[in-house]
NUTI-647076 format. One record per residue (C-alpha): residue number from 1; residue in one letter; y, x, z. Coordinates in steps of 0.05 Angstrom, whole numbers, plus 5000, padded with zeros to 4 digits. Layout:
residues N
site num NUM; residu A; yy Y; xx X; zz Z;
...
//
This chain:
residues 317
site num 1; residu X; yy 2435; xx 8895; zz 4130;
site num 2; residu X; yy 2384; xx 8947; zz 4153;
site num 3; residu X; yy 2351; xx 8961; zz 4098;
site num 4; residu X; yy 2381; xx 8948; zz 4034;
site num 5; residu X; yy 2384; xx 8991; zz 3980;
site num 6; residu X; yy 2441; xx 9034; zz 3964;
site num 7; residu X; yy 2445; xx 9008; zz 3895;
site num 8; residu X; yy 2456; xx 8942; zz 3911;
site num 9; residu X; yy 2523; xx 8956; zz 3947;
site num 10; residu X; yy 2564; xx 8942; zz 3879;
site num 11; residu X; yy 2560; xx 8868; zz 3867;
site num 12; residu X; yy 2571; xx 8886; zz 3791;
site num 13; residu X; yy 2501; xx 8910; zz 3785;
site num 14; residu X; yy 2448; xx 8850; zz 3771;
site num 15; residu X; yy 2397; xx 8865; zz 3821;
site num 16; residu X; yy 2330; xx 8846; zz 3806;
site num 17; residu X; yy 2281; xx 8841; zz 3871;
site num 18; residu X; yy 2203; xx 8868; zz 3860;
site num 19; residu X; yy 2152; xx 8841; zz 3911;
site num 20; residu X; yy 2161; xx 8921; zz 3956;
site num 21; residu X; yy 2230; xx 8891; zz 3966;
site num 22; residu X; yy 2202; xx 8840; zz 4019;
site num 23; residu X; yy 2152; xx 8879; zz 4048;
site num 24; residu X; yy 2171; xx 8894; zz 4119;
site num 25; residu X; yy 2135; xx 8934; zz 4181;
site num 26; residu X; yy 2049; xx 8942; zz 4160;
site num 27; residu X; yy 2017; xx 8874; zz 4187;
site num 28; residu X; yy 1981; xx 8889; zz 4245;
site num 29; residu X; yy 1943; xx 8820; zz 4243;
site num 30; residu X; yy 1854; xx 8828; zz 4248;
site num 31; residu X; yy 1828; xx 8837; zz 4191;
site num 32; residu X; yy 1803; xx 8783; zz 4157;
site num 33; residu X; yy 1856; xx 8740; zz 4189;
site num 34; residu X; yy 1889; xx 8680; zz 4142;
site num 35; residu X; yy 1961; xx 8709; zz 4162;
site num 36; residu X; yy 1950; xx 8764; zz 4120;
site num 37; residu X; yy 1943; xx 8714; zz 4049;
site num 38; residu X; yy 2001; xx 8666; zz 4080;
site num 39; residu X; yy 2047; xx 8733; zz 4084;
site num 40; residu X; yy 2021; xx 8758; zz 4013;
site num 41; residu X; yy 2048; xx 8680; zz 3980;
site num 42; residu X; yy 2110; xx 8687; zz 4021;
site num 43; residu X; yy 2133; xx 8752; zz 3993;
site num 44; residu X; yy 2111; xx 8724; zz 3919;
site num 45; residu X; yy 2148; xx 8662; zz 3933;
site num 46; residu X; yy 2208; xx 8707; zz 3950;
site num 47; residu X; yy 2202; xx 8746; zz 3884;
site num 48; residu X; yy 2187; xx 8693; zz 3841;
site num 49; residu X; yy 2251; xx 8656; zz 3874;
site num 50; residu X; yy 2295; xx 8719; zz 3874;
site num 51; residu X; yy 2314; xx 8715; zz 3941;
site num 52; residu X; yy 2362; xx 8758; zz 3968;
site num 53; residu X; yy 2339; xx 8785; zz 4024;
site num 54; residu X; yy 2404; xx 8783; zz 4059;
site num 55; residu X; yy 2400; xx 8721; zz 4048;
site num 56; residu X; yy 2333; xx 8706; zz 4080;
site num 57; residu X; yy 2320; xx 8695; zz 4143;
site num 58; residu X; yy 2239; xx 8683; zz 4182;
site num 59; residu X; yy 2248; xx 8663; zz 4252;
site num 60; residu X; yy 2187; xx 8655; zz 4301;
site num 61; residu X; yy 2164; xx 8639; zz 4367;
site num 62; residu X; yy 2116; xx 8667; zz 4404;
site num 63; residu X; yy 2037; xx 8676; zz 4377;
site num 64; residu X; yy 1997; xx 8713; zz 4321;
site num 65; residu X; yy 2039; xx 8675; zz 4269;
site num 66; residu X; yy 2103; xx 8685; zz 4304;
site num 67; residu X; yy 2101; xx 8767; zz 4288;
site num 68; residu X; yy 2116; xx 8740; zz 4217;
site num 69; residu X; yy 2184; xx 8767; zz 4216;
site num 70; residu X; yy 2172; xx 8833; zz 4226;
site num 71; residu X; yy 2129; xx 8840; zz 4168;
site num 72; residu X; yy 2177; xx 8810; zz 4114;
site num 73; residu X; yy 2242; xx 8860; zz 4098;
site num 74; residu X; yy 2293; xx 8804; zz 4116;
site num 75; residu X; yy 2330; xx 8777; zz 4170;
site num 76; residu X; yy 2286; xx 8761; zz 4226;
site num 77; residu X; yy 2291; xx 8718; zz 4288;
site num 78; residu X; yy 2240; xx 8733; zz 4336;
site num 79; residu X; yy 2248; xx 8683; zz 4394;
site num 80; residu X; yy 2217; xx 8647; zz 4451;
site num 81; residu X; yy 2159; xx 8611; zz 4464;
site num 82; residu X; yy 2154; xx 8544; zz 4421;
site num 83; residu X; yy 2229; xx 8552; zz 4416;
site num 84; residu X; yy 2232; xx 8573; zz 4331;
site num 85; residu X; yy 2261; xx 8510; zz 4316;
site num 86; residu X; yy 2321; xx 8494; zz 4355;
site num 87; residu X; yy 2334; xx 8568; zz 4343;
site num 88; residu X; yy 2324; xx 8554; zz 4263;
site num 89; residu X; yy 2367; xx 8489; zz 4265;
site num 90; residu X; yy 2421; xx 8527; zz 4290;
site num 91; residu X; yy 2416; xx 8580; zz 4238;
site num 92; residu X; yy 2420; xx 8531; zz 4188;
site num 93; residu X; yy 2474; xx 8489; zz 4214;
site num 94; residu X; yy 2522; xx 8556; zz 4225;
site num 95; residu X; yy 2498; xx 8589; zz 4162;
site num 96; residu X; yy 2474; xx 8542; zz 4104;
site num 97; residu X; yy 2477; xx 8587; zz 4057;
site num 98; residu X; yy 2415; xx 8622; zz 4086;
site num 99; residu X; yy 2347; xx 8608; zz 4062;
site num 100; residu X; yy 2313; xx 8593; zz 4121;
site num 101; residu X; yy 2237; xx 8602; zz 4140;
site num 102; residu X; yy 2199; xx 8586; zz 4201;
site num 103; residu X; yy 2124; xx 8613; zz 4221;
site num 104; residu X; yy 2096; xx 8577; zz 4284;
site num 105; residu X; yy 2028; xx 8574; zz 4308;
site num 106; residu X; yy 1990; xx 8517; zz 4335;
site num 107; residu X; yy 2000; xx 8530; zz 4411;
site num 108; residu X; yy 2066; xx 8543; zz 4389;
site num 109; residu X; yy 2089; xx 8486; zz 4343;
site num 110; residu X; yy 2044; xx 8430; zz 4383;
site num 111; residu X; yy 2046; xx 8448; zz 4456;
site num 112; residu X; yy 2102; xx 8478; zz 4484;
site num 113; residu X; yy 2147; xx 8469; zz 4425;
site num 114; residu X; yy 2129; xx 8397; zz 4407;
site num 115; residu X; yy 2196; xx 8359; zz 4434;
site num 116; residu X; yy 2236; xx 8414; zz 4386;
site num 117; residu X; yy 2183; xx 8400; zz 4328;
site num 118; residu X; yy 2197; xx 8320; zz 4337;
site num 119; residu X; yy 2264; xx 8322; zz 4334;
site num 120; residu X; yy 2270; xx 8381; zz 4272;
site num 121; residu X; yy 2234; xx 8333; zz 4232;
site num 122; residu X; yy 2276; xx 8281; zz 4253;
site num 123; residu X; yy 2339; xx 8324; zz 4239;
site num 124; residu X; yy 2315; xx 8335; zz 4170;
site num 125; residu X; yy 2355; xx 8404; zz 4163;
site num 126; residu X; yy 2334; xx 8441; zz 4099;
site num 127; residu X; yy 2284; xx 8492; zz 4109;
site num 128; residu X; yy 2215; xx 8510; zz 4105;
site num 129; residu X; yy 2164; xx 8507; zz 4163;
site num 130; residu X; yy 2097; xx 8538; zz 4161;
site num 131; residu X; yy 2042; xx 8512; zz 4215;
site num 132; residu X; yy 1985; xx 8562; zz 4220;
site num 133; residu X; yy 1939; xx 8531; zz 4248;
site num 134; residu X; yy 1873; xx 8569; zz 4268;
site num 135; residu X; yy 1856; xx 8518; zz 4333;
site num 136; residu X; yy 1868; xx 8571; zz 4381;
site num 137; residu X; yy 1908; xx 8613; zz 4425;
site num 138; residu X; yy 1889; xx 8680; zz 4389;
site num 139; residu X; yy 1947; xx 8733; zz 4417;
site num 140; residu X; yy 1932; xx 8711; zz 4493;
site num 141; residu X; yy 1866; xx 8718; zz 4480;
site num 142; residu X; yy 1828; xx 8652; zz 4462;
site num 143; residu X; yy 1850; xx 8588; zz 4499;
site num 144; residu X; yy 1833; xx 8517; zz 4477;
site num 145; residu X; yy 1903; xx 8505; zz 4435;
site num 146; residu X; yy 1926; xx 8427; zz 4430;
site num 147; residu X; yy 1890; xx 8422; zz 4360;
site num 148; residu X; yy 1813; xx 8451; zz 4379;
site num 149; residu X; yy 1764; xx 8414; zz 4363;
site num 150; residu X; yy 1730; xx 8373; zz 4420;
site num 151; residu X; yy 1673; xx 8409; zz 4446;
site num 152; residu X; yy 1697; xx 8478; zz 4419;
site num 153; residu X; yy 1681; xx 8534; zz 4471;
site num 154; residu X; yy 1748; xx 8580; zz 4495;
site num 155; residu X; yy 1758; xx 8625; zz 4555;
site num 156; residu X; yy 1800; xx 8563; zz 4588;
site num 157; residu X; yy 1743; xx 8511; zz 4564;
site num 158; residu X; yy 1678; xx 8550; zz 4564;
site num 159; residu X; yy 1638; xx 8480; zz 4566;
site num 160; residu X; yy 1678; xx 8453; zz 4507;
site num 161; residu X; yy 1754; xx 8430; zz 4495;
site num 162; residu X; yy 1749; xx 8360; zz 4532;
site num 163; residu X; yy 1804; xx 8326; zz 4495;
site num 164; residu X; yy 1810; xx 8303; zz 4420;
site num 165; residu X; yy 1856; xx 8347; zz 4385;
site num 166; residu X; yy 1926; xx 8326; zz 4359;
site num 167; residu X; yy 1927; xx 8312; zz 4287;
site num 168; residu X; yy 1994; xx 8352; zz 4268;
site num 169; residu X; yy 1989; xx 8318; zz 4200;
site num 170; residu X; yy 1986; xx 8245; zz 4229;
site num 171; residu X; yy 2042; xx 8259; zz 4289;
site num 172; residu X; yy 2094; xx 8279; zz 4236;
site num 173; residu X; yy 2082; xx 8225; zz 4193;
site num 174; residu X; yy 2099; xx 8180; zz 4248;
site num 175; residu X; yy 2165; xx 8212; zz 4262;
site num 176; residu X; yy 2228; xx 8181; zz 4236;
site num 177; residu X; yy 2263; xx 8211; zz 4174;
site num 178; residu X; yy 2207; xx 8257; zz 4160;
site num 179; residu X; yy 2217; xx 8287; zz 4090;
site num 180; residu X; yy 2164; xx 8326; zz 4069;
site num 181; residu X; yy 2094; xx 8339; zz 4103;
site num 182; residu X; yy 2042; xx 8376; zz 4067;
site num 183; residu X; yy 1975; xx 8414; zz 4085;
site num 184; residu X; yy 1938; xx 8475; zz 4045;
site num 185; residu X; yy 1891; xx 8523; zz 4062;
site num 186; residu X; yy 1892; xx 8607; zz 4069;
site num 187; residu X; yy 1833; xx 8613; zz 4026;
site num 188; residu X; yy 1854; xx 8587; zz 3965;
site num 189; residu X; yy 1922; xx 8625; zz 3946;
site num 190; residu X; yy 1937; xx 8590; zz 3882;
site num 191; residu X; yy 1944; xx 8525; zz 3924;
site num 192; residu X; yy 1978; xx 8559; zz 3982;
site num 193; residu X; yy 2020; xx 8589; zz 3936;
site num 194; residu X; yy 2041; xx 8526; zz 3898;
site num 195; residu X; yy 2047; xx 8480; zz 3964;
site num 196; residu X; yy 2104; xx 8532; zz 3995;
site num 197; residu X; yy 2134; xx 8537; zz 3936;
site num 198; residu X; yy 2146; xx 8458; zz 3932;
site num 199; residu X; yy 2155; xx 8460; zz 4002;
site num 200; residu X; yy 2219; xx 8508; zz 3992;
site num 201; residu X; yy 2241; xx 8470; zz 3928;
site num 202; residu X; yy 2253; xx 8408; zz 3975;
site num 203; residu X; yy 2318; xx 8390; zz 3997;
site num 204; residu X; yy 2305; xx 8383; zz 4075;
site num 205; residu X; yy 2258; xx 8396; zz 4124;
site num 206; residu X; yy 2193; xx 8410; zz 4091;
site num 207; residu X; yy 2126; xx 8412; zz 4143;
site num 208; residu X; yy 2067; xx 8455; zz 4117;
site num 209; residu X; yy 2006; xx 8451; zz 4159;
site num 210; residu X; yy 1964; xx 8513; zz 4128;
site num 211; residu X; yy 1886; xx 8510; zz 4156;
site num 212; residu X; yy 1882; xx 8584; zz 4168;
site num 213; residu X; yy 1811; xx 8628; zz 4193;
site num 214; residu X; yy 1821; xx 8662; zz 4261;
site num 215; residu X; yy 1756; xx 8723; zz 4248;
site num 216; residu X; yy 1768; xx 8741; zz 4316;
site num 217; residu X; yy 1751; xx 8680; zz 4363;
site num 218; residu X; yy 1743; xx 8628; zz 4314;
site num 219; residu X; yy 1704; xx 8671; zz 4264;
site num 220; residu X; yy 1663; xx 8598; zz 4234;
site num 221; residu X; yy 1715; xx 8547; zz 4242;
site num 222; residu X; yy 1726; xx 8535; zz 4164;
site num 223; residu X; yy 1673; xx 8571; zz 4139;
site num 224; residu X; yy 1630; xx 8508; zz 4112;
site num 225; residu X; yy 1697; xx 8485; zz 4083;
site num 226; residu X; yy 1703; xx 8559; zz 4041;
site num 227; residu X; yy 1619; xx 8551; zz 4026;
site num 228; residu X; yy 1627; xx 8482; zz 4009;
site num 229; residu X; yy 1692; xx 8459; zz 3976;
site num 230; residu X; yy 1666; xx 8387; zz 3965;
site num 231; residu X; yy 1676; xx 8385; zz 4038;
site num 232; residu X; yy 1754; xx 8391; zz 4017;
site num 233; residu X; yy 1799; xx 8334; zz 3988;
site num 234; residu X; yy 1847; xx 8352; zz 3933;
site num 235; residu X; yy 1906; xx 8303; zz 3932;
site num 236; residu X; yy 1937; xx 8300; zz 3867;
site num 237; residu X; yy 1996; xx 8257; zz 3836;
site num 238; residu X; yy 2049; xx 8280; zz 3778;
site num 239; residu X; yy 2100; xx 8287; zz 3836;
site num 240; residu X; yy 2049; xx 8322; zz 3893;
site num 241; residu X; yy 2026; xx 8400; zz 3892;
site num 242; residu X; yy 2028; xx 8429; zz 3814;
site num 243; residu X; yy 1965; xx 8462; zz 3813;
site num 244; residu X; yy 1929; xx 8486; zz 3736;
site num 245; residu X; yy 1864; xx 8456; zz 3714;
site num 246; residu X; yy 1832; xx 8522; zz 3736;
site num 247; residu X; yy 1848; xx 8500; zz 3809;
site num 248; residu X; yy 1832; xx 8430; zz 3799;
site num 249; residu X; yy 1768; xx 8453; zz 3779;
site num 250; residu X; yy 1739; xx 8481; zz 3847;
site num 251; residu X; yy 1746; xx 8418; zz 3881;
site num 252; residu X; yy 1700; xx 8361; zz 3852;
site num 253; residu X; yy 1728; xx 8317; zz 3911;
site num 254; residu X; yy 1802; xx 8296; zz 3893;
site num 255; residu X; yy 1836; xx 8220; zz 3906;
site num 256; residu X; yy 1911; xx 8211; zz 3856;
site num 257; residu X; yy 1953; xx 8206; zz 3927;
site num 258; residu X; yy 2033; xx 8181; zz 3912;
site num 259; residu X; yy 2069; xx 8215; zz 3964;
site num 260; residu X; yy 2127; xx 8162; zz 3973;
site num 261; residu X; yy 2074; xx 8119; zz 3993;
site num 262; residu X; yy 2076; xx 8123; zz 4071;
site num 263; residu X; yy 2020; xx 8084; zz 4087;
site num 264; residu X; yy 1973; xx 8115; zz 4048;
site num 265; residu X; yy 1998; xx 8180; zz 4072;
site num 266; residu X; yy 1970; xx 8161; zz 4149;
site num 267; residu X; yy 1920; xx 8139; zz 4116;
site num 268; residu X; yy 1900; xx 8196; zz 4084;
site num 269; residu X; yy 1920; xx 8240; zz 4149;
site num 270; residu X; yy 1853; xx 8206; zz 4189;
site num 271; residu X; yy 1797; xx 8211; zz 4121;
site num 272; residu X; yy 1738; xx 8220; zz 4126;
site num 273; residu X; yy 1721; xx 8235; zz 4065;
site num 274; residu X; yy 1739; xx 8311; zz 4066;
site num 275; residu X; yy 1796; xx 8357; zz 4091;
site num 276; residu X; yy 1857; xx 8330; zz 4054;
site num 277; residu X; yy 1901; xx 8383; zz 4020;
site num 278; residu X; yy 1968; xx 8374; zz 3986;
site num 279; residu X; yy 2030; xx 8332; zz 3985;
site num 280; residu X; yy 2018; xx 8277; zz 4043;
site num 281; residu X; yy 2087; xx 8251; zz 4035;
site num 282; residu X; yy 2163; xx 8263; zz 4006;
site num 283; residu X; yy 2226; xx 8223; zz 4017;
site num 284; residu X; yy 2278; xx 8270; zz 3983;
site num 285; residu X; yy 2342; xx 8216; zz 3995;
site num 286; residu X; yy 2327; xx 8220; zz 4076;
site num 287; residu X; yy 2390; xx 8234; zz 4114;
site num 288; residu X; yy 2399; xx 8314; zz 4133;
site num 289; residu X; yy 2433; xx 8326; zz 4196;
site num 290; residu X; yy 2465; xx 8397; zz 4171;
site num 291; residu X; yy 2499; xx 8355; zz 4110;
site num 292; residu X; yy 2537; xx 8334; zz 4172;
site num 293; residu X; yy 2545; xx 8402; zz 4212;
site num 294; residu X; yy 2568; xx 8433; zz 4148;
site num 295; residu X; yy 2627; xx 8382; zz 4142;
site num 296; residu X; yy 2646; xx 8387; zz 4221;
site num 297; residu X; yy 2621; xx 8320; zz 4248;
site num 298; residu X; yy 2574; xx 8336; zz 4295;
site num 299; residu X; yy 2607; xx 8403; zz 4319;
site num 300; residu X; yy 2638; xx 8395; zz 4393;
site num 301; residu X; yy 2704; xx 8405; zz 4377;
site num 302; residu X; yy 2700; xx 8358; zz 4318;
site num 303; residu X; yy 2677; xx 8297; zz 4367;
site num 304; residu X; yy 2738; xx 8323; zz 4421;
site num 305; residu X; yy 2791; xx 8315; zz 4371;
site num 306; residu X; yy 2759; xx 8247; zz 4350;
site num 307; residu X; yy 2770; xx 8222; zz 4416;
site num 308; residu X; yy 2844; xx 8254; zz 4419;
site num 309; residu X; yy 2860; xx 8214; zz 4353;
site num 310; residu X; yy 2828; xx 8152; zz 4385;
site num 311; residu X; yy 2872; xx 8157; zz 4454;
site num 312; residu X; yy 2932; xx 8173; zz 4414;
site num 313; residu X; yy 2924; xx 8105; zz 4372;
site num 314; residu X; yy 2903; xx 8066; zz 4426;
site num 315; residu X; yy 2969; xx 8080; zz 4462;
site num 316; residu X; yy 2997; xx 8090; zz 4393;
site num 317; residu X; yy 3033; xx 8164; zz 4411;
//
């Protein structure tokens, strides 16, 4: 790998890996931009883990969010337009041994790439998927994305977005064998921190919507959320985001949420009683497609010798 240290060539040698280990290329985000803090908990979450970073991998579509791999020192998939997932699920059907990460954008994730973010969910293949969602196109240059606001201005919509937005949080609760959906904001790193960290702990497919500020074209979009955290509601539960009493503390508005309860979750995903952060919902026994990948049965060549065995009983060769 390009990269690693010379030291760590002799297995022997217990490597320990400091938080300059994952630090890639200088992030060339705005400034002021929420990617920065969702890169920052990222590399933590690596050190704190002890990653290897040849065993890490970030792979990306196309958007602000999606230059994500070239800022963390790992392996880095860099792909096509909305197309990070099938490209992930593929990764970690091949190589499961790979801790696999995914950073997609909201024009990314919910327009183009939203039949290969239904059926990821539905695949429920272990990894860890990270939905920035600032409401707009920022690297083409402010278009209305599929989750601004109606009425919000954009060089595509200069009278206002006509359309309600999709609800990313709602649409993947209402996808089969979802696993684990969960929303945090940029501004508040001890939560950010402590939802990707449960979000990687999972054993499939864990969806984190993070609410994160675009100073560029949408320089007020959150800001009475930051001035006003009443405005935000904490979920908490014994089995939801582990957050200290200190974090607790800056949100007076919380609701005890258990996240195997489905209904609730949906629920939850449409309040109106604040911006609902945390654990929406987790089904840790849901079936994982790359259980099955990793054992052959859904490989190609698996399913042609199937049907060889089935020929040669039916004519009983």
């Amino acid at each position: 790998m390009y990269g690693l240290k010379t030291d760590w060539i002799d297995e022997s040698i217990p490597r320990y890996y400091t938080f300059e280990d994952y630090e890639g290329a200088t992030a060339r985000w705005c400034s002021g931009c929420g990617d920065h803090g969702v890169l920052t908990a990222v590399q933590r979450l690596c050190r704190d883990e002890q990653l290897p970073p040849e065993k890490t991998v970030f792979v990306s579509g196309i958007g602000c969010a999606s230059r994500f791999p070239h800022y963390v020192k790992a392996y880095g998939f860099h792909g096509l337009h909305g197309r990070a997932l099938p490209v992930a699920c593929g990764v970690r059907a091949r190589r499961p041994d790979l801790h696999v990460f995914v950073a997609t954008g909201d024009g990314d994730c919910c327009s183009i790439g939203t039949a290969h973010w239904i059926h990821a969910i539905r695949y429920n293949m272990k990894m860890v998927v990270m939905l920035l969602d600032n409401n707009v196109y920022g690297l083409t240059k402010n278009q209305t994305s599929p989750t601004s606001k109606k009425g919000s201005s954009s060089n595509t919509h200069p009278g206002g977005s006509l359309l309600d937005p999709i609800n990313p949080i709602q649409a993947s609760l209402g996808i089969a064998n979802a696993s684990f959906i969960a929303q945090t904001v940029d501004w508040n790193p001890a939560h950010l921190f402590a939802t990707l960290a449960a979000a990687h702990r999972h054993p499939g497919f864990a969806f984190v919507r993070i609410l994160q500020r675009c100073p560029h074209f949408k320089s007020g979009l959150f800001e009475s959320m930051m001035n006003d955290p009443s405005q935000v509601l904490l979920m908490t539960h014994p089995d939801g985001i582990e957050v200290d009493a200190a974090v607790k503390k800056q949100f007076e508005n919380q609701r005890e949420h258990d996240p195997s309860d489905l209904a609730e979750a949906r629920a939850l995903a449409d309040s109106q009683d604040g911006t609902p952060i945390g654990l929406f919902y987790r089904n840790d026994s849901a079936d994982r497609y790359d259980a099955f990948t990793v054992e052959g049965i859904a490989t190609s060549r698996d399913t042609k010798l199937r049907a060889l065995e089935t020929q040669l009983d039916r004519y009983q060769i």
